[in-house]
Legacy VTK file of the C-alpha trace (Angstrom):
# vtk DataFile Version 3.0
C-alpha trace
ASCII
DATASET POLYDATA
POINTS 419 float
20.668 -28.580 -27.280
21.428 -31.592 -26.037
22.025 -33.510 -29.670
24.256 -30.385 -29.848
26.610 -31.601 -27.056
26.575 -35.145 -27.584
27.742 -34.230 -31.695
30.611 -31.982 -29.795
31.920 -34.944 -27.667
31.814 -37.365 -30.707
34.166 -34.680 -32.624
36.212 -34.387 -29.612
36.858 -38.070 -29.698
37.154 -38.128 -33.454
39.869 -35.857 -32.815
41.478 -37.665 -29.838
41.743 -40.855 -32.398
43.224 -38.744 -34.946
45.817 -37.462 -32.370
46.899 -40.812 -30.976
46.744 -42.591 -34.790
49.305 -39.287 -35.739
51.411 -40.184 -32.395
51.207 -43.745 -33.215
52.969 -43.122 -36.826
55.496 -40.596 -34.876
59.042 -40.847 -33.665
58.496 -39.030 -30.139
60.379 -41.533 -27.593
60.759 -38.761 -24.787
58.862 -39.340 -21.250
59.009 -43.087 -21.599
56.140 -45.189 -19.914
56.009 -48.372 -18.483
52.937 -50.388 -17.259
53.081 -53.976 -15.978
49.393 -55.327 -15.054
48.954 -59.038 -15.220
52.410 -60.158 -16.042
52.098 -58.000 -19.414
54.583 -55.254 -19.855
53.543 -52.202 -21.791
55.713 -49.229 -23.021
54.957 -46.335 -24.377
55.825 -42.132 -24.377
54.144 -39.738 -22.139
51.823 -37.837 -25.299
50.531 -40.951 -26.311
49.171 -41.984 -22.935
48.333 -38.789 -22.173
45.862 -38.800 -25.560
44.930 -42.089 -24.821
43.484 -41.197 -21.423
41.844 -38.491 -22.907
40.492 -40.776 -25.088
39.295 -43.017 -22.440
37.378 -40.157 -20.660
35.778 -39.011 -23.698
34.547 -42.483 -24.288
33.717 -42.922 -20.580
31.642 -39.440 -20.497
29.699 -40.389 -23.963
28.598 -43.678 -22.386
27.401 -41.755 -19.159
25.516 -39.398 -21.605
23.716 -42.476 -23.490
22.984 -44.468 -20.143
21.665 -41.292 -18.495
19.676 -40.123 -21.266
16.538 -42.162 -20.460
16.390 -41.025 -16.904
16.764 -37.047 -17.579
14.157 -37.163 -20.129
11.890 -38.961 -17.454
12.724 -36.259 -15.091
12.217 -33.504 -17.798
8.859 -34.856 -18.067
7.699 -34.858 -14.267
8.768 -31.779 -14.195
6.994 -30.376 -17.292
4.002 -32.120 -15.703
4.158 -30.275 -12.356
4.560 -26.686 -13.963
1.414 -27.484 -15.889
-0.105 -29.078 -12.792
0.776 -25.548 -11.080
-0.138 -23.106 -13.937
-3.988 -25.099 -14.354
-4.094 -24.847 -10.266
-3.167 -21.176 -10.235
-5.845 -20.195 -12.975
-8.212 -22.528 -11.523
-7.748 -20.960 -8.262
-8.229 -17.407 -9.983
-11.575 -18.824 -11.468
-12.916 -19.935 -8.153
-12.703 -23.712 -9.008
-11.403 -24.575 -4.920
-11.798 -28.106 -5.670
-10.278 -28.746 -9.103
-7.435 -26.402 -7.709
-6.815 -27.727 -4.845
-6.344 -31.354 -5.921
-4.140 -29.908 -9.053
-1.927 -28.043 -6.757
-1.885 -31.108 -4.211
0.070 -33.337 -6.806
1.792 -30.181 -8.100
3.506 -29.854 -4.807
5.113 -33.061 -5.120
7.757 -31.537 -7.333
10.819 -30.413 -5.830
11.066 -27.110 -7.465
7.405 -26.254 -7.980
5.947 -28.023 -4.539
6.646 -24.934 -1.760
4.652 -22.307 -4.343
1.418 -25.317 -4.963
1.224 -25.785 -1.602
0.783 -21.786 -0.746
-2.302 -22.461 -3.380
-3.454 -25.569 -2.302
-3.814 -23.910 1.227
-5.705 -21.309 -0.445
-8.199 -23.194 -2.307
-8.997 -25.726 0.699
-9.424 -22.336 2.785
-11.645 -21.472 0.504
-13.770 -24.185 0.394
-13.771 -24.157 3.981
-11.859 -27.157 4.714
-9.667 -26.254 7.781
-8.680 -30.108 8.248
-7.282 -30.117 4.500
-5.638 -26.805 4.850
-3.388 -27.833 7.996
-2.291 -31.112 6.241
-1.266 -28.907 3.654
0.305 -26.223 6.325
1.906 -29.375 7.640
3.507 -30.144 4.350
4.612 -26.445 3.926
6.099 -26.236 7.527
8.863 -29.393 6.829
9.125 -28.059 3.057
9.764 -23.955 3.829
9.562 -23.198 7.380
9.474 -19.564 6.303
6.665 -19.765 4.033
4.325 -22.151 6.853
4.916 -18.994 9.274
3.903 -16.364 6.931
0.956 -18.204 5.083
-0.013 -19.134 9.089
0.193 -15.354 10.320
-1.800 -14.290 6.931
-4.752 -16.709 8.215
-4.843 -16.051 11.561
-5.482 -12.414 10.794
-7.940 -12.996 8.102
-9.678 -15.244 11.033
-9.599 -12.159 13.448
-6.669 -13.007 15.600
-3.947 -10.710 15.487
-2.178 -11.496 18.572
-1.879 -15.055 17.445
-0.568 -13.432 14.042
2.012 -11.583 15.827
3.323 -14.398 17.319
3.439 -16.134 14.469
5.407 -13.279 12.550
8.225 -13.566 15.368
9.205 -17.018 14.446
12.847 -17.188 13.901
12.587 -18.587 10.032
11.031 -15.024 8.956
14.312 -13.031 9.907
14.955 -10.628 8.803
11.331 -10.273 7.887
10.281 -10.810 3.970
7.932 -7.215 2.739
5.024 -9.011 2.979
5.724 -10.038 7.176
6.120 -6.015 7.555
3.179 -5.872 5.840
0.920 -8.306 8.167
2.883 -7.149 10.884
1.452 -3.861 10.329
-2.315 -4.813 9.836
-1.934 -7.106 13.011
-0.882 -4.094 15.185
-4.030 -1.854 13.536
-6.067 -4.569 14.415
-5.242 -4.663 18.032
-5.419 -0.726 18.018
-1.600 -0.417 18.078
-1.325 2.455 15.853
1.823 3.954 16.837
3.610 1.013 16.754
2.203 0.206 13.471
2.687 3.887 12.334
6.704 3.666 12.922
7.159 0.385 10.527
6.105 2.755 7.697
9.620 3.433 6.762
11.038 0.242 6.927
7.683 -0.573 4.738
8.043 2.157 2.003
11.548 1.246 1.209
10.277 -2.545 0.100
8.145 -1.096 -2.294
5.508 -3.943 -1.586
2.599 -0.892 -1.839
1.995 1.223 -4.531
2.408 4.755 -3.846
-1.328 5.464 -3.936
-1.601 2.577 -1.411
1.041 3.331 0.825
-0.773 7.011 1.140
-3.604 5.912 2.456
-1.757 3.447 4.832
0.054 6.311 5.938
-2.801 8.549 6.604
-4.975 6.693 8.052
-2.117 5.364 10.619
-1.235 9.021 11.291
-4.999 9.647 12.272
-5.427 6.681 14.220
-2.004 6.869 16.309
-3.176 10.896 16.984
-6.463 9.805 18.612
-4.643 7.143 20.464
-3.025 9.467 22.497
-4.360 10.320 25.745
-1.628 12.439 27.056
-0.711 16.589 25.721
3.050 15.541 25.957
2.745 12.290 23.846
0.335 14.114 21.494
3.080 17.040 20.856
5.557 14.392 21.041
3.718 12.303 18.178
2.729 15.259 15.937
6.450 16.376 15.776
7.177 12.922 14.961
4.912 13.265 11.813
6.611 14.053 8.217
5.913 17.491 7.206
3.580 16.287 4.392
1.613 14.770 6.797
1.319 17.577 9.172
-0.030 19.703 6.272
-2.713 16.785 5.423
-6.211 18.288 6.407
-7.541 14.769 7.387
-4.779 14.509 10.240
-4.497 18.291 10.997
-8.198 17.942 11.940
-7.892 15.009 13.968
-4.531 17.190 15.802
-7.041 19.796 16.389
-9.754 18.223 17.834
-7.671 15.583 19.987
-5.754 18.575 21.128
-8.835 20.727 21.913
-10.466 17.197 23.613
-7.262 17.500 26.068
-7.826 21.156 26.532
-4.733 22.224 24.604
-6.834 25.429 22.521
-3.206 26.738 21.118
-2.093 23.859 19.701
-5.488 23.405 18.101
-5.585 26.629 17.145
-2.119 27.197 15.662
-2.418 23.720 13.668
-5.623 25.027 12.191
-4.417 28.071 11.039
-1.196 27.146 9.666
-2.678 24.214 7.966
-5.244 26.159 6.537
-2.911 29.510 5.081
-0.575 26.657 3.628
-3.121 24.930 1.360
-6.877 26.652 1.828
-9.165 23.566 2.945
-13.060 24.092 3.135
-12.942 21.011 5.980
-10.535 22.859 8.016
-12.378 26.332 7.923
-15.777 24.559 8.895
-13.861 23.023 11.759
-12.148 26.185 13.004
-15.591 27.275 12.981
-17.328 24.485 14.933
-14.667 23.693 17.800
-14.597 25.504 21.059
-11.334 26.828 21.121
-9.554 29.927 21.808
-11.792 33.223 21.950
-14.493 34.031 19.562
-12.822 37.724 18.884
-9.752 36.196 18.065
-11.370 33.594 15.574
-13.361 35.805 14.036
-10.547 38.337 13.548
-9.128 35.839 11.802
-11.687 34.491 9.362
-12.187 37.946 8.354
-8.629 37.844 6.957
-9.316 35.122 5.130
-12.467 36.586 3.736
-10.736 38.764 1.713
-8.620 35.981 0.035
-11.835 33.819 -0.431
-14.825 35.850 0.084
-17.235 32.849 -1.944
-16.184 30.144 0.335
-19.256 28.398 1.585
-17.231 27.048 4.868
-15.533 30.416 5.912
-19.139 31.904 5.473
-20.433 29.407 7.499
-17.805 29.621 10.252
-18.186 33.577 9.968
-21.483 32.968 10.390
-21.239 30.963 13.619
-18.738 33.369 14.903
-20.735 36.006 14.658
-23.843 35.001 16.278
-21.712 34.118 19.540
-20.808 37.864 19.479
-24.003 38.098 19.569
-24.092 39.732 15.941
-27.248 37.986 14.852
-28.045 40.260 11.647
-24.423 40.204 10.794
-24.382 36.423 11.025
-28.064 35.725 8.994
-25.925 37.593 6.236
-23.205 35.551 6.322
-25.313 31.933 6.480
-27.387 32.982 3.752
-24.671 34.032 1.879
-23.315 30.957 2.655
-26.442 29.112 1.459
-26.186 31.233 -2.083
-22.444 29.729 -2.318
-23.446 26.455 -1.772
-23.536 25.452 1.628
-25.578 22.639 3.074
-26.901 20.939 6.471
-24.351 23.061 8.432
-25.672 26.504 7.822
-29.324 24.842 7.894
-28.538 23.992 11.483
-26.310 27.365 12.418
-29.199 29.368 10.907
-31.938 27.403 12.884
-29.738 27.741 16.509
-29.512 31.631 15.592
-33.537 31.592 14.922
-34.271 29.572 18.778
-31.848 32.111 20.494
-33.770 34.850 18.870
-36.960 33.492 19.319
-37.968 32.701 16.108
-39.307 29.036 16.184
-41.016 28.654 12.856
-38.003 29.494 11.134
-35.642 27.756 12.976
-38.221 24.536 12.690
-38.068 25.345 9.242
-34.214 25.541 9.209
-33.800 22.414 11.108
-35.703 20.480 8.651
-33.778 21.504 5.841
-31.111 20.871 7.498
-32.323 17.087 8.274
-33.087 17.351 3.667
-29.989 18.660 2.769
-27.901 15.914 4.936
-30.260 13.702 3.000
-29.277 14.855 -0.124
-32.734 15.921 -0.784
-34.287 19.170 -2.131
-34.578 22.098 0.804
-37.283 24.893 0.731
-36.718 28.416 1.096
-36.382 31.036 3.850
-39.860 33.262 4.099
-38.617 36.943 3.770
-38.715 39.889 6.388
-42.054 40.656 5.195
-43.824 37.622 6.077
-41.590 37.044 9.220
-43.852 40.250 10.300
-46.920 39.544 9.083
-46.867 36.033 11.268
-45.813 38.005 14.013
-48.887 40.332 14.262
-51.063 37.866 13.670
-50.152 36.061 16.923
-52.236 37.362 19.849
-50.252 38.873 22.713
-51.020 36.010 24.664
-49.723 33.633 22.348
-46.599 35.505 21.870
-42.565 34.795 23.304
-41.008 37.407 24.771
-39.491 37.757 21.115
-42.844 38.938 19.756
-42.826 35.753 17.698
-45.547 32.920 17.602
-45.756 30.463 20.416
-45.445 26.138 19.166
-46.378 23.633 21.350
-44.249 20.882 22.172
-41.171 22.904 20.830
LINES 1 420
419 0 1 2 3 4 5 6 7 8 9 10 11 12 13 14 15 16 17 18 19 20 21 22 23 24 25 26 27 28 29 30 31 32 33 34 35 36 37 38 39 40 41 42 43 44 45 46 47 48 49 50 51 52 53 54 55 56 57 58 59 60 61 62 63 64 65 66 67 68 69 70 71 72 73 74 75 76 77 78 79 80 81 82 83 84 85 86 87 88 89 90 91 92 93 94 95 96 97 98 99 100 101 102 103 104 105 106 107 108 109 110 111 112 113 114 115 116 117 118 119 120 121 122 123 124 125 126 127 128 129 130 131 132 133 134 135 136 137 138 139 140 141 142 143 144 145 146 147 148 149 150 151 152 153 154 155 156 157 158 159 160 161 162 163 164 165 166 167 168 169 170 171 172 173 174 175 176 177 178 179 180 181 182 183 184 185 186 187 188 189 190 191 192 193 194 195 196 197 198 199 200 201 202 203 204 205 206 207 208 209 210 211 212 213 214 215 216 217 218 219 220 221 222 223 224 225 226 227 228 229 230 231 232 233 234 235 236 237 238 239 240 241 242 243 244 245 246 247 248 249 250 251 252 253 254 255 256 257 258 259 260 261 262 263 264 265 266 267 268 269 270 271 272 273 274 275 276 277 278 279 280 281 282 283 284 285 286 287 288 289 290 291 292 293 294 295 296 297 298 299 300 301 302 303 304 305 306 307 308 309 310 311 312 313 314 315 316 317 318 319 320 321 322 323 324 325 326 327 328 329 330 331 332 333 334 335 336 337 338 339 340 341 342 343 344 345 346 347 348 349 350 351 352 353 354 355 356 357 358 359 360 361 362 363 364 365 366 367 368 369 370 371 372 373 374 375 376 377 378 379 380 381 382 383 384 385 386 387 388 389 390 391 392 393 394 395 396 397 398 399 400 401 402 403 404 405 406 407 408 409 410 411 412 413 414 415 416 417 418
């Protein structure tokens, strides 16, 4: 390319001689010249000194080409060498090789154009090898380089070091605004960190729309932010308050409707449990959300387990209705009703939480080798490990006559010891 344009300025002067040797030859006396320099008169028309100056500068620019060539070639070359210094720092920062990259990227960093991106690495790589002296001559280096980048590699370390206020701080310097998408993004971890969820929860849109996240990770962001801002609260008025402030996506997620629900039945506010639950829960069916309608103390049990009932005949084989039936029942004081339901349960799949409802309904009705039983299949299944069996009706009797009436509760059932 650059043989290219030294060939096109050689033709260009090739030409200019041609013109002026054709003027030369020529007849054209119009726009007369005359230039006196040294007690030497010279005449001539306007087109000739008007080639011959373009002659001049042709000759003048060639010369500068020639006499500069030496020098951009050297500077070619130093630059070459940084962007190879800074690719073999980059991959030998990817490999784990803190030393080899660290002293690459050090000399890389001397380039002009290369030197703010090495140093980013070379702060990396003496971080990791633990070399906090190393890293701040490099952070030094950065700051008078790219006051912008210093601030936002700073903030990035002070979190990872567990300071988030310092971080914060750091993220309100006036060289990172308007803030770059990855300041939102610390800025946003920094607030989590010091339990700031609200706050951290209402940069989301100004966070989504620099596309810094994937959508998968921006999802859970937003979740868990929504969850964590919810159980925050400590007020009814700031927990309706933040709920309505939720997108309606969100407000039909069963992770943060069940965090709504329980924060709002924590602060005594049974509707607004209630009503979350069961809107939630006819939207999009949820076998989380019908276990927890079951298991929180809101509203009235007649109410509830009007309810479920509805929903029984929509999903009759759902383990966690069954369960929450189950529950339901029993405080009605329904215990056959509600034995059919847990076992059913049980049958469908269930686990640890009909165990345990099961071995509650067995205690309140005196049975305690069943509900001993229950219990500890309820301690398996949690486990993940294989449960035993129920004995049947039969057997339930035949234990129960054998006890003397001495040894007996005032269920008929066996006395334990220590129970």
């Amino acid at each position: 390319m650059k043989a290219f344009r030294i060939l096109i300025v050689l033709l260009l002067i090739v030409a200019g001689i041609a013109g002026g040797y054709w003027l030369s030859q020529s007849d054209m006396q119009f726009g007369q010249v005359l230039v006196r320099a040294g007690g030497y008169d010279f005449s001539t028309s306007l087109p000739k000194l008007g080639v011959l100056l373009l002659i001049f500068l042709l000759l003048l620019a060639l010369v500068w080409k020639l006499f500069s060539l030496p020098f951009n070639a050297w500077i070619r070359h130093r630059r070459k060498k940084g962007r190879i210094r800074l690719n073999d720092g980059l991959i030998a920062l990817d490999e784990g090789q803190w030393h080899r990259a660290e002293r690459l990227l050090a000399v890389a960093a001397k380039d002009v154009e290369v030197g703010v991106a090495a140093l980013g690495g070379a702060i990396r790589a003496a971080d990791a090898q633990g070399d906090d002296a190393l890293a701040q001559k490099h952070l030094q280096r950065l700051g008078k380089r790219n006051p912008a980048m210093h601030a936002l590699v700073q903030a990035e370390r002070l979190l990872a070091r567990q300071h988030p206020e310092s971080a914060l701080d750091m993220l309100d310097d006036a060289a990172l605004q308007p803030p770059p998408p990855r300041a939102l993004l610390l800025r946003v971890q920094a607030l989590s960190a010091l339990g700031r969820f609200g706050e951290a929860y209402g940069l989301l849109g100004p966070l989504k729309r620099t596309e810094i996240l994937v959508s998968a990770e921006l999802t859970a962001l937003e979740n868990r932010l929504a969850r964590e801002s919810l159980r925050e609260t400590a007020d009814t008025n700031f927990l309706a308050e933040r709920w309505e402030g939720l997108s309606k996506s969100l407000r039909k997620e069963p992770s943060v409707v069940a965090v709504y629900a329980e924060r709002a039945a924590s602060l005594g506010w049974d509707d607004a449990a209630l009503r979350s639950l069961e809107k939630a829960i006819d939207a999009q069916w949820d076998e989380s959300l019908v276990a927890l309608y079951g298991r929180l103390p809101i509203g009235t049990e007649n109410d509830r387990y009007a309810v479920a009932q509805r929903w029984e005949n929509i999903h009759p084989n759902s383990p966690g209705l069954l369960v929450t039936l189950g529950k339901l029942a029993r405080q009605q004081r329904h215990w056959d009703q509600a034995q059919h339901y847990l076992r059913d349960a049980l049958a469908h799949g269930a686990g640890a939480d009909a165990w345990e409802a099961l071995g509650d309904g067995y205690v309140a009705d005196g049975d305690e080798v069943t509900a001993r039983h229950c219990y500890a299949n309820a301690l398996r299944a949690s486990r993940g490990e294989s449960v035993t069996g129920l004995p049947d009706r039969d057997l339930r009797e035949k234990i129960k006559e054998l006890a003397t009436p001495e040894d007996r509760n005032e269920h008929g059932f066996p006395k334990l010891s220590g129970y």
